[in-house]
N, C-alpha and C positions, 0 to 999 in steps of 0.2 A: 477513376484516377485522373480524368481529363482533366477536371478542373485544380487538379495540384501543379499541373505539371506543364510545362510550355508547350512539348511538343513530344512525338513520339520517338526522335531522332536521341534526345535529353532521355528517355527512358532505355532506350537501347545503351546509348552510351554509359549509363547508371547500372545496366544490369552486366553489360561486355566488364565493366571495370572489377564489381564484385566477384563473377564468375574465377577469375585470375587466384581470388583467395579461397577457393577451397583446394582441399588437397588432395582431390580426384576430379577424375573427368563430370563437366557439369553433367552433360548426360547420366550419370551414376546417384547422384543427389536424390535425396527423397523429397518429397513434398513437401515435409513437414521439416525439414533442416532447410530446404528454401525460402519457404514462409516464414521463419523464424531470423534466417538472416537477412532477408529483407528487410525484415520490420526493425532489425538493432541498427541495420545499416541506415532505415530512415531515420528513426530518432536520431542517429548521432552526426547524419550531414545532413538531410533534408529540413529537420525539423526546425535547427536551428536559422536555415537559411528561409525559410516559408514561416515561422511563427505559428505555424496549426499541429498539434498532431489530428491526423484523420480521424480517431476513436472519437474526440474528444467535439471536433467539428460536425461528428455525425449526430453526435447526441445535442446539440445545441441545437441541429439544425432539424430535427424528431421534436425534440423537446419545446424547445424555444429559451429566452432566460429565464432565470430564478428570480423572476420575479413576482409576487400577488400583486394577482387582477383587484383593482379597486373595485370595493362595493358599490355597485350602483343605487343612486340616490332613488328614494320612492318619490318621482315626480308631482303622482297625485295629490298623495299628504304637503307635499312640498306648497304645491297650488291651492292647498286649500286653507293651508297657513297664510301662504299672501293673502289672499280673497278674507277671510273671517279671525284673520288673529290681530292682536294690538287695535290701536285704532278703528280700524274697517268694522271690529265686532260690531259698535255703535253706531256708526254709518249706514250699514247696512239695516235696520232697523227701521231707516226712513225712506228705503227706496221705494215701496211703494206710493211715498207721496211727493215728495218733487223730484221731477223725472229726473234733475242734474246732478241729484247725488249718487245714482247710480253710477256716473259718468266719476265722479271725485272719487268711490271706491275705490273702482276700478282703476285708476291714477295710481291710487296708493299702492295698491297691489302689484302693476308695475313698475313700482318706483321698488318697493320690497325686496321684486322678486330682483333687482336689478345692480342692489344693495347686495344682498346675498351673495350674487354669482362675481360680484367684484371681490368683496370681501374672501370669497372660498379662496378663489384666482392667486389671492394676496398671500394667504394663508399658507395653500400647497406648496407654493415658489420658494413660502422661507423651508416648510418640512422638508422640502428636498434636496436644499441644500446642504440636511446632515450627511455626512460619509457613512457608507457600510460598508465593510469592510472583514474578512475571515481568513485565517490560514489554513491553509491544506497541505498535504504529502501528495505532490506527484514525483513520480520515478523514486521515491526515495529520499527526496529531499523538500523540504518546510517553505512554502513560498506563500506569499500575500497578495491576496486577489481580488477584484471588487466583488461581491455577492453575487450580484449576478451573471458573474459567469463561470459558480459551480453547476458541477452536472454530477450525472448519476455515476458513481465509482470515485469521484474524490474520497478523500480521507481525510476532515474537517476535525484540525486541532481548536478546540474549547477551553477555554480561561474561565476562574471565576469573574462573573460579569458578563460575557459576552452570550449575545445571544445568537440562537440556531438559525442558520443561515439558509436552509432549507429541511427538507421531510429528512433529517439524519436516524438512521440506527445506533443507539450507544452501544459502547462494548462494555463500559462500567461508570455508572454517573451515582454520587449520591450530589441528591440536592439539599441543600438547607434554604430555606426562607426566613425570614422577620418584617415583620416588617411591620377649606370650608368658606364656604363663601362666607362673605357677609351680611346681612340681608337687612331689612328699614324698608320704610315706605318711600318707594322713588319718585320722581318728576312723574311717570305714570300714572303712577295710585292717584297722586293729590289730584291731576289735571283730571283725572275721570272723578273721583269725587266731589271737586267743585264742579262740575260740568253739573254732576246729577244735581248737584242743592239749586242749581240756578235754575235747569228744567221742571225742577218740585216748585220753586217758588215762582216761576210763569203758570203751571198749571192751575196753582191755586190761587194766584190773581186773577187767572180766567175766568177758574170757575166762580170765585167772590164776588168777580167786580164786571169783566170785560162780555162776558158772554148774559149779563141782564141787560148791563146800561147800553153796550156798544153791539149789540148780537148781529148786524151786517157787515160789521168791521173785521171780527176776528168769529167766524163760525169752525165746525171740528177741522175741517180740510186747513183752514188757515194757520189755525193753532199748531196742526202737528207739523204744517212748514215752517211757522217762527220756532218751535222745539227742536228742530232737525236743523233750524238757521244757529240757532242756540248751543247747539253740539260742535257744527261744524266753525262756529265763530271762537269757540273758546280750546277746542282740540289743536293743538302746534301740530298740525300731521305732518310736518314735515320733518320736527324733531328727531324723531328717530331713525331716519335718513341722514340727517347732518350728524347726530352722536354717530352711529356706526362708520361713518365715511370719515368723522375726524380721526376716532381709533383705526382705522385700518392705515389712514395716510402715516400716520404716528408709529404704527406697525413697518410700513414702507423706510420710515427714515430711522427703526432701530435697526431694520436691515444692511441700512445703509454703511452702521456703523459697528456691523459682524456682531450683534446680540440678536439673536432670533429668538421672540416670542412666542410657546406655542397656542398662546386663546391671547384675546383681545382685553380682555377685564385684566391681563397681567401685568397691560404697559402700566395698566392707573395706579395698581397696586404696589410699585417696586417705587413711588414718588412719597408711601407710607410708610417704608420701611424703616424702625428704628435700630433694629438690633442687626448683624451681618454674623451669624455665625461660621464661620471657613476654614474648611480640611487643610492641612497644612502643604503637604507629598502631591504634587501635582497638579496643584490647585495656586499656593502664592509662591511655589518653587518652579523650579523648569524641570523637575522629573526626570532630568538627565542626571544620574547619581555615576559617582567617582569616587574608587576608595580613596581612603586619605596617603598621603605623600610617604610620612616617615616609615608605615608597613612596610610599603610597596618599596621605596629603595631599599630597606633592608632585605627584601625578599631577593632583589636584582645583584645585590651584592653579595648572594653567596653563590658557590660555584654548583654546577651540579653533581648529583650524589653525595653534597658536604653533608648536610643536613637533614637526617629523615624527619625529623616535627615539621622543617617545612613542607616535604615533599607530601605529609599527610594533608596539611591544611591544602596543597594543589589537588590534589584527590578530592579530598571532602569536598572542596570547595565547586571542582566540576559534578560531582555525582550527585548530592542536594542542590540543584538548581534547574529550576524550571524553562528554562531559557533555550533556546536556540538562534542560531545563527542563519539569517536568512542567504539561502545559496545563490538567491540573483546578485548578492553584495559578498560571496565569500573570497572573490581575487582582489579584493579593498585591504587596505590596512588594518587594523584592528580598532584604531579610535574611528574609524568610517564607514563598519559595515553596521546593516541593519540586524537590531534583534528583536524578533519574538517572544515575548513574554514578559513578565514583571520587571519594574526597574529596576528594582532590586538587585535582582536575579540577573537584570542583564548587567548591569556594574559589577557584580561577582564575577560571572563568564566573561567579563571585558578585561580584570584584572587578571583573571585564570590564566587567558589567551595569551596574556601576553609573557608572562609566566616561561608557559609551555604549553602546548596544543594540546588543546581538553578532549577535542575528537577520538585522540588515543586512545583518551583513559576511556571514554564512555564504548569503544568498539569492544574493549576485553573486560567491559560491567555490564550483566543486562539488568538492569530494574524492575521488581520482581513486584515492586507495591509503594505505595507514594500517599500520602496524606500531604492537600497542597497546606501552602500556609492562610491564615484568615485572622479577620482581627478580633476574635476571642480568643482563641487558644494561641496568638502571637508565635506560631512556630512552623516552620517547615518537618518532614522525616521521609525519609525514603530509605527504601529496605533492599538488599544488594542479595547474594548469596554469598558464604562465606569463602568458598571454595573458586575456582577460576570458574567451573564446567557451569554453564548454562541451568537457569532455573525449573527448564522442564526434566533436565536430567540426575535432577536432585531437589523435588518437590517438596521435601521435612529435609529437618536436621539445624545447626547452624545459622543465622543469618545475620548479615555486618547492616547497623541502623548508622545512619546519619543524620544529624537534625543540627539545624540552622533555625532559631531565634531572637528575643528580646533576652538579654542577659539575667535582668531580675525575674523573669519568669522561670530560664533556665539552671540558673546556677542555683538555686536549692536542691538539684537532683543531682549536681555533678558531685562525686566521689576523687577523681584525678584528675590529671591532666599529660598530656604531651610536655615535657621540658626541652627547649631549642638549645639550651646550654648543655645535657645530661645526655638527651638522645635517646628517650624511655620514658617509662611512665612515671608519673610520680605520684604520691598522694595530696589531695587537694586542700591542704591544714590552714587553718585560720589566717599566717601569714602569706602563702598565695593568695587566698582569696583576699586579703588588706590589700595587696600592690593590683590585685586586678578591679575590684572593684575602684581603687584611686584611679585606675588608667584609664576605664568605664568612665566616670566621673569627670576627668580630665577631657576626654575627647567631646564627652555632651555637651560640657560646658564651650565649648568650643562651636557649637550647633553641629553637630558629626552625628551621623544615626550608626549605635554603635552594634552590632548583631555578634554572636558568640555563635561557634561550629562547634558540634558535641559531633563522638561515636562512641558505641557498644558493640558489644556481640548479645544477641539474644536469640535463644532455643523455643518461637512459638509453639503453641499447644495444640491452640484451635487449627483447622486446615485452611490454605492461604484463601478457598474460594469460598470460607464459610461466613455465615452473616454475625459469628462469633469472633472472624478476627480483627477488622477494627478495633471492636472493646478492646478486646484484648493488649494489642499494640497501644492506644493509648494509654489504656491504667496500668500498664506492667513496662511497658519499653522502654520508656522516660524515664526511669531511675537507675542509681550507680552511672551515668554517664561520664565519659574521658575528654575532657576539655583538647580540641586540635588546636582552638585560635580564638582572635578577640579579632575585629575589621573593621575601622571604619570607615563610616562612607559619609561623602556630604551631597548636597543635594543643594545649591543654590539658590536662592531666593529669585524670583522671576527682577529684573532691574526695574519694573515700573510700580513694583506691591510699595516700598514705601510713601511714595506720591499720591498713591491712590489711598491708602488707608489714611492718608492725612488728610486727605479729599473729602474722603468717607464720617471721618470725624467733624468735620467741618461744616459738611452737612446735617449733623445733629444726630448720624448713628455713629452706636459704637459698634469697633470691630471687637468680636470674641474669636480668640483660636480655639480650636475642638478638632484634637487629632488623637491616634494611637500612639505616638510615637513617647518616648522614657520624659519623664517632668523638666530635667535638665536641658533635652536638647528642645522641648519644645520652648520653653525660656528663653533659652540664648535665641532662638527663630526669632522669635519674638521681639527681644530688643533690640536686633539689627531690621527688622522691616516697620519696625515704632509702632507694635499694638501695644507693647509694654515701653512705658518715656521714662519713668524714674530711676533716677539712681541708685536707691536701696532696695533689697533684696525683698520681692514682691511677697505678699501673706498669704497663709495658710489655712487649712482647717482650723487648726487653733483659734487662728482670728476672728475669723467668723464665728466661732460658736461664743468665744467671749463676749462679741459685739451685738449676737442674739441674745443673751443673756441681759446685758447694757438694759435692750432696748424692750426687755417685757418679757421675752420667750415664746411668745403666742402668736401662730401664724394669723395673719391678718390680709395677704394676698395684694400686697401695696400698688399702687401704679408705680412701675419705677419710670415714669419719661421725664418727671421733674428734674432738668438738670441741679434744681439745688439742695435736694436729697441724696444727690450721688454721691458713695463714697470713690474719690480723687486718689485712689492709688492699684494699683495694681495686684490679683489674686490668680494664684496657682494653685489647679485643685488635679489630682488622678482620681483614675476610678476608681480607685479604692474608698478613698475621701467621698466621691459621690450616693457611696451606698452608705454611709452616715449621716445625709444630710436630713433633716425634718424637714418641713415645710417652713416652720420659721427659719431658717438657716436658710431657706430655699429666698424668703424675703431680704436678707442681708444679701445673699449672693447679687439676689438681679439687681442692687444697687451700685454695684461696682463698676466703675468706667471702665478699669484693665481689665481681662479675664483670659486664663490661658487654661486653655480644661484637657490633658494629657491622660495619656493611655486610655482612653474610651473606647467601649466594643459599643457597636450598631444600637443596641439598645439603650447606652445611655447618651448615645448624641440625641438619639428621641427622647429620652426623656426631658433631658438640657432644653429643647427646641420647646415641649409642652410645658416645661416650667416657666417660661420667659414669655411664652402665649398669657400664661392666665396672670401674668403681671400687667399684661396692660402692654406690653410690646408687639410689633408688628413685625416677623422676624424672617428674616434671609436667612438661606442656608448654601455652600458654594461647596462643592464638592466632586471629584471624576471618581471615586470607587465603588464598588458593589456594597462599601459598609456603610457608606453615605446616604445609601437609596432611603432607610425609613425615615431617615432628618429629612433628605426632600421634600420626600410625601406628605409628609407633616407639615412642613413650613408653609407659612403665608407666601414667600416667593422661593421656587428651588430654584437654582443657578446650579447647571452642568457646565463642564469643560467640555469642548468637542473632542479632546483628545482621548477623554477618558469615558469607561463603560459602557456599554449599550444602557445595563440596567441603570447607571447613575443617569446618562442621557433621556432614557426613557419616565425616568422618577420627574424627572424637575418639568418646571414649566416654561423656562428659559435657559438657550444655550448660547454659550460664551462661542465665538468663532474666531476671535483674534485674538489681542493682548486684554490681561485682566481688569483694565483699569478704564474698558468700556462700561464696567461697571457702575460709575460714575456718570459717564453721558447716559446712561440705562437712567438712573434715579433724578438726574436733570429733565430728561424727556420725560421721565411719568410726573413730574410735579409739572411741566410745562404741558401736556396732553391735559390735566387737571385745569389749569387757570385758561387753558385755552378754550375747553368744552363752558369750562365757565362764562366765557365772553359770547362763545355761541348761543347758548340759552337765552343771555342778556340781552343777542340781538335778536332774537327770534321772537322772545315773549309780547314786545309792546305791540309790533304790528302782527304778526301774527295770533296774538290773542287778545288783547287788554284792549286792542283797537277796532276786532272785529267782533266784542261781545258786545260791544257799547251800544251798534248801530241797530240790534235786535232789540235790546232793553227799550233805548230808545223810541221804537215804534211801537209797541208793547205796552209802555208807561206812559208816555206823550203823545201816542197817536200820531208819531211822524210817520211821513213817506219813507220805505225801509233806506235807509242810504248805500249797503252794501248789499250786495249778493252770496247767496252762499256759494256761486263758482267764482267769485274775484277771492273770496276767501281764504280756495284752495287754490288759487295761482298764486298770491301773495307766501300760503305757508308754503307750496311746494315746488316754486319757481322763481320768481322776485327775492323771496327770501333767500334761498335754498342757495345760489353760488353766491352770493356775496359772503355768506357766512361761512362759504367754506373755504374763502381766503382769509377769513381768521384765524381757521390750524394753521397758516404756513407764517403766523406769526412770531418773531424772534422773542425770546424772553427779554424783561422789561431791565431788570437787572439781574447780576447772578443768582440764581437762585438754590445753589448750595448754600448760599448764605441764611437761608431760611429754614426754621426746626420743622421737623418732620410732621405732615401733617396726620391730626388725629380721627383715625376715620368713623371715631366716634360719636365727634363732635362737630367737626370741619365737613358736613354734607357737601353735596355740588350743588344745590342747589336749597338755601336756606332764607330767612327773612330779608336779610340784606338785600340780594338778588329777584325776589320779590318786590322790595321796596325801588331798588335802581329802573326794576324793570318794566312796575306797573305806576306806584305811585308818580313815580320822576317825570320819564322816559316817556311812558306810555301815557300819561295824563296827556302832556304837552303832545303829542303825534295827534289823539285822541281830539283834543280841542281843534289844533288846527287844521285836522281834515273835515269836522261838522263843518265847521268855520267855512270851508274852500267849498265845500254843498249847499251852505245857506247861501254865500255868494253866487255860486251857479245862479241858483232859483231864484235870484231875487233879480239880477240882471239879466238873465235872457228870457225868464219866464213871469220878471214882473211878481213874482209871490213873496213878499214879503216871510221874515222868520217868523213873528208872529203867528201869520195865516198859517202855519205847517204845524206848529206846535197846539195839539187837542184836536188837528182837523179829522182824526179817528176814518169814519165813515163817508165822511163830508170830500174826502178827498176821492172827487166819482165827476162824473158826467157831469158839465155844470158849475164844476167848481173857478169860481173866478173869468167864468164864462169860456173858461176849454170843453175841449171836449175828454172824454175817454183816451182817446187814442196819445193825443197832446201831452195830455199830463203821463200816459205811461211814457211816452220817448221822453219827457225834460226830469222822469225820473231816472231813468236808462243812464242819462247824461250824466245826472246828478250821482250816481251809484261808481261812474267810469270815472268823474271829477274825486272822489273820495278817493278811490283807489288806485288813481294817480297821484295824487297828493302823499298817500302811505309812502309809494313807490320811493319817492323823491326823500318825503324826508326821513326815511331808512338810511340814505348815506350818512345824515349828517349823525346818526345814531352808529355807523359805521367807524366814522373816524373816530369817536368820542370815547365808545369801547373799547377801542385796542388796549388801552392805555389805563390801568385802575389808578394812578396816580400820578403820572407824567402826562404834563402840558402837550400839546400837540407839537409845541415849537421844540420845544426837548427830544421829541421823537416822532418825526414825522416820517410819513411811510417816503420817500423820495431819497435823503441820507442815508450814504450806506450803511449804517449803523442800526437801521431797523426798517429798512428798503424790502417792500412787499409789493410789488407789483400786479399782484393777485387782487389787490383792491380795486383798482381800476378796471381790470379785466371783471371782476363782481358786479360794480356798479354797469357797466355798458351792457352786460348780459340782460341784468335786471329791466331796465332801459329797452332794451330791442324785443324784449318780453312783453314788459307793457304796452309797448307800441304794436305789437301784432293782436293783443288781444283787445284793444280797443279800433287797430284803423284799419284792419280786414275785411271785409264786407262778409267772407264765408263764416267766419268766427260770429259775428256779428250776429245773421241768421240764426245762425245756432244757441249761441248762448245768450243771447237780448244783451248786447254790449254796445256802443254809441260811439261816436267820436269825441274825443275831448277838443274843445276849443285852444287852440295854441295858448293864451297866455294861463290857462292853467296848468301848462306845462310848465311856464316860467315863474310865476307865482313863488312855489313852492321852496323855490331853490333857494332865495334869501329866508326863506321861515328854514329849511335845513341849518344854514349858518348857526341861526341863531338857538336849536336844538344846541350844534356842538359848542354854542358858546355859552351858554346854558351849563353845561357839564364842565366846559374846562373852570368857570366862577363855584362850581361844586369840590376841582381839584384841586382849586387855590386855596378855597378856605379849609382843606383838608391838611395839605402839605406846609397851612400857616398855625392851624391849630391843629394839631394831632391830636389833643384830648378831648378836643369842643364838643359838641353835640354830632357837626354834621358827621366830622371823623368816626365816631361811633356806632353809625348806623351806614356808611361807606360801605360799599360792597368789597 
């Protein structure tokens, strides 16, 4: 007790004070009446003043939190992924013969593993910033606690949705359940496939030609160093470093803006999206529901005891309702305390409360059985005893049912009702049901979610603990029911959903609604947040099936992305309507710009989501409920609300963390992560591959001195190259690019002819040219060799040649190899600036104006810069990897040939932006 308590003086004084309230001498006290009043006395002054109870401390403090230990990762495999996957598989291949590829592996490998452990870093940061969260019973009362800090004796209240918060014991659970990548040949495949043609077609010029005519020049040991030069010249090793690091930065800045991703392939995929399928209840509303006005004062306006229909719908209305009131908010006002449970359910106990205090009624009802409500059988019921005494003490006989659901589901079973005029029951004859159904109808239209309160009396058969009485209650309970009341309740549109869905549109998807709620009120939703813009009353089944007829009747599985096949008006379907639909009907449907798809259970949101899949749609799904979860699962992108479900959370692959309409910056940054990974490729391919296969060909076919190395090769793809390109993610989009149709990922690869064409023919030609160019120079001025004498000198270039010796000619090729791969260096920038930009001038958008200000390019190019300069003017580098010093004006050389790269490209942008249809436009990356 030390550590609860200050001092021993505080204990005495705590026990002298208690002592005073028994009613005999303490001396007289038993043990076990002191123990027991100490422990009420602690709870009710200490506890609150210290914030611990002891029990509860003890077990945290045995225990530790509720929280699981992460898996630990299998290092080995980890490492042996780096070491032999991707890239390195082929790498490694040639390490027995040039000692320096051993050394490039191994680079990669930690460049991989280093990639990884940032990426994970990036990863964990956003998962942990989902909330968990559970409610429990201590003392008797319902409070909300973070996860981990249950312990063992809580009493852990479960919602459908929510998941087990630690090892729980149920007392009574049934569960129900219900519930693809895209794949092509990637930048990967093609670069290993070309790799192999070009080492198949060195082999067999070998064997044809080089190893009869030239066999001192190129013997096996040689060959399989030009082969392995051959790999490492045309492998971008550093690509996959720069893709993963631009998706993780990408990943970084949709955290920024409260969407958290949970995989990296989700940010690309939501810049796809055509279709937005979204829950309505918590999702484009604020899930903060309010019954409606005119009830509620008439409820206020009558006196107590005038009225028993009303005093039944306060009954009812406390006793079917899931809800509770949280006790750390219960000396709050009633619009300001916290509840537990369904919205629903807490807008009914929010109207009850204020009513009259529900606590009442639930102390003198115990609840005997409960079927919650779920979106197939749209209904709440819970079962009472008929009688005051307690359920155990009257196990058969009697029992008062209450159910609370959808009106049209309900009112085929109702026989009467409560009359507020009569004060009795009535029977429920065609003209009640005309003015309630008009009232139903009235409030939907209105967007009011309208729910009907039934009760019975019913005498079960089966015994309450048997696995017979469910059934039972279901297919016998629900009929002859007494109408208590009609309620409705509204639920407001969140204020940013119409911006965004006009946002959404704008970008070239359509928004569909896909909720359970009655076809009226999900309409009226609809026209006040503009998924539905027209002003005539949206179409039917009917329509559709006349318009499949129109058009053939035969499913044909159309694309629907073409906006000029769309049908331009708006369509409201219920479930009912969707268990009639064929497949051809299923083609008319996905042509519909409007779509409001009401009363759907779990199963046909999936099926909605898989029909619009095999149309050629790329489809979103946004939703917080457990009925949501198989639409998730299913969709190309799922979108949780953080507010909503564990399971809807745990279904999707993106969670919403603020307001809905980051949705939107979501679909911007996956089309901007797109055209940006696109410019990285572009910059990465000419010197990193197009530039450093040439240099092998060339010695191979012309018998030149090699000009490059294979270790400047792998400094060029995974150093020089590597930060300059990766101040291309943190590049601004060019223009908005909601303005642009959704791209087809069927069509629209990352990496396709065009990008090819920018990257090698263009781009890469011209680098290509003028770094031989900056080698022939070398050799001709400091070593006196003419281009001529290099070109066919095969064998001839040895001891002797030109009157050097050996040693001579290897350092002024040293030189020559440092002169080439400074020169890449250099004019890499100017392929720098040129790229940013697929159609804007430099002077339009230059990185310096705040308007597309990237200071990351500068910080790219000096890195690049301080790179080359160590790995050429190091002496220990030098040693090691046969590297030379470059003569200073090839340092400078190069940098008006960069100019004239980007000037090169902006005369490509001109004649793009002057003829859009021309040739060069056509083949424009």
């Amino acid at each position: 007790m030390s550590n609860l308590f200050y001092s021993n003086e505080f204990i005495f004084l705590f026990l002298t004070a208690h002592f005073h309230s028994f009613s005999q001498p303490a001396h007289r006290v038993s043990i076990v009446t002191l123990a027991q009043a100490l422990l009420s006395s602690y709870k009710a002054v200490l506890q609150p003043m210290f914030g611990v109870d002891p029990e509860r401390a003890r077990h945290l403090q045995r225990d530790g939190p509720n929280e699981l230990l992460q898996k630990r990762p299998k290092y080995i495999w980890k490492f042996l992924g780096y070491l032999f996957g991707g890239f390195c598989s082929i790498l490694w291949i040639g390490v027995i013969v040039p000692p320096n590829i051993t050394n490039l592996a191994l680079s990669i490998a930690g460049f991989s593993g280093f990639q990884d452990w940032s990426t994970s870093r990036i990863m964990n940061s956003i998962l942990n910033l989902l909330p968990s969260e559970c409610v429990v019973i201590r003392d008797g009362e319902s409070v909300k606690i973070e996860a981990k800090d249950l312990v063992v004796g809580d009493i852990v209240l479960l919602s459908v949705g929510n998941k087990t918060s630690g090892d729980v014991r149920f007392d009574r659970a049934e569960v129900e359940g219900g519930l693809d990548a895209r794949g092509g040949l990637t930048l990967h495949h093609i670069i290993i496939c070309l790799t192999i043609i070009l080492v198949l077609m060195l082999l067999i010029v070998w064997l044809a030609w080089l190893h009869r005519q030239h066999r001192s020049f190129m013997n096996v040991s040689a060959l399989l160093n030009n082969l392995m030069g051959c790999v490492v010249a045309f492998i971008p090793e550093g690509m996959p470093i720069a893709v993963t690091l631009t998706l993780s930065l990408i990943a970084r800045r949709m955290k920024d803006i409260l969407v958290l991703p949970k995989s990296l392939s989700t940010v690309e995929t939501l810049g796809c999206v055509t279709v937005i399928c979204s829950d309505k209840t918590g999702t484009l509303t604020k899930n903060k529901i309010y019954t409606a006005h005119e009830f509620q004062t008439h409820l206020d306006n009558d006196k107590p005891g005038a009225n028993i229909a009303h005093h039944q719908l306060h009954k009812a209305g406390t006793l079917c309702n899931g809800a509770s009131f949280d006790s750390a908010t219960a000396h709050l006002p009633v619009a300001e305390r916290e509840i537990n449970g369904d919205a629903t359910d807490a807008a009914v106990l929010r109207f009850i409360e204020s009513v009259g205090p529900a606590s009442q009624v639930r102390e003198s009802n115990a609840q005997i059985f409960q079927i919650p409500f779920n979106s197939k059988n749209k209904w709440m019921l819970t079962m009472y005893d008929a009688s005051s005494s307690a359920s155990s003490e009257n196990p058969s006989g009697e029992k008062l049912i209450y159910v609370k659901g959808a009106p049209d589901i309900l009112l085929p079973r109702c026989t009467s009702y409560w009359s507020a005029v009569t004060n009795d029951i009535q029977p429920f004859d065609a003209s009640a049901r005309s003015k309630l159904v008009a009232l139903q109808e009235k409030w939907s239209r209105g967007g009011q979610r309208v729910i009907l309160i039934c009760t019975r009396h019913y005498t079960p058969h089966a015994p309450l603990s048997s696995n017979e009485f469910n059934p039972e209650i279901t297919q016998h309970a629900l009929e002859n029911l007494t109408i208590i009341g009609l309620l409705g309740l509204m639920d407001p549109p969140r204020p940013e959903i119409p911006n965004t869905v006009a946002d959404c549109r704008r970008a070239g998807c359509r928004f569909f609604l896909v909720t359970g709620d009655f076809g009226l009120t999900a309409a009226a939703i609809a026209k006040q947040i503009g998924i539905i813009t027209g002003r005539d009353e949206p179409r039917s089944l009917l329509d559709v099936i006349r318009q499949t007829k129109e058009a053939g009747g035969e499913a044909t599985f159309p694309s629907s992305r073409n906006p000029e096949t769309r049908i331009h008006s708006g369509l409201v379907l219920e479930g009912k309507d969707l268990r009639q639909l064929t497949e051809a009907n299923w083609d008319t449907v996905s042509r519909y710009e409007e779509i409001v798809f009401a009363r759907t259970t779990p199963e046909q949101k999936l099926g909605i989501v898989n029909a619009l899949k095999a149309r050629d749609n790329v489809v979103a799904v946004t939703g917080d409920g457990v009925n949501d979860a198989p639409a998730l699962k299913a969709a190309d992108v799922g979108i949780a609300i953080v507010s909503g479900s564990d399971v809807a959370i745990e279904a999707s692959d993106l969670v919403l963390m603020g307001g809905f309409d980051s949705i939107t910056q979501g679909i911007r940054l996956g089309r901007l992560v797109f055209q940006n990974l696109q410019k990285v490729i572009g910059y990465l391919l000419p010197a990193g591959s197009w530039s450093e296969i040439w240099p092998v060909l060339t010695n191979t076919f012309f018998g030149i001195p090699l000009p490059l190395t294979a270790f400047l090769m792998i400094i060029i793809c995974c150093f020089t190259d590597l930060f300059p390109c990766l101040s291309l993610i943190m590049e601004k989009e060019e223009f908005d690019l909601l303005t642009l149709p959704p791209r087809n990922h069927k069509t629209d690869h990352l990496v396709n002819f065009k990008i090819y064409a920018q990257s090698y023919l263009f781009i890469g030609t011209m680098e290509t040219v003028v770094a031989h160019a900056m080698f022939f120079l070398y050799m001709y001025k400091y070593a006196r060799l003419p281009m001529h004498a290099l070109f066919f000198s095969f064998q001839h270039y040895t001891d002797g040649f030109y009157g050097y010796t050996q040693d001579q000619l290897t350092y002024f090729n040293r030189v020559g190899q440092c002169v080439y791969f400074v020169t890449l260096v250099i004019l890499q920038w100017g392929n720098l600036l040129s790229i940013r930009n697929k159609r804007l001038s430099i002077f339009q958008a230059d990185p310096i104006r705040a308007k597309r200000r990237n200071p990351w390019l500068l910080a790219g190019a000096l890195t690049a810069l301080v790179i080359a300069i160590f790995v050429t003017e190091v002496p220990g580098i030098q040693h090691l990897f046969h590297t030379a010093s470059v003569p200073i004006e090839f340092w400078l050389i190069p940098l008006p040939l960069a100019l004239g790269i980007l000037a090169m490209d902006e005369i490509r942008k001109l004649l793009v932006r002057t003829f859009p249809k021309g040739p060069v436009a056509r083949i424009a990356w």
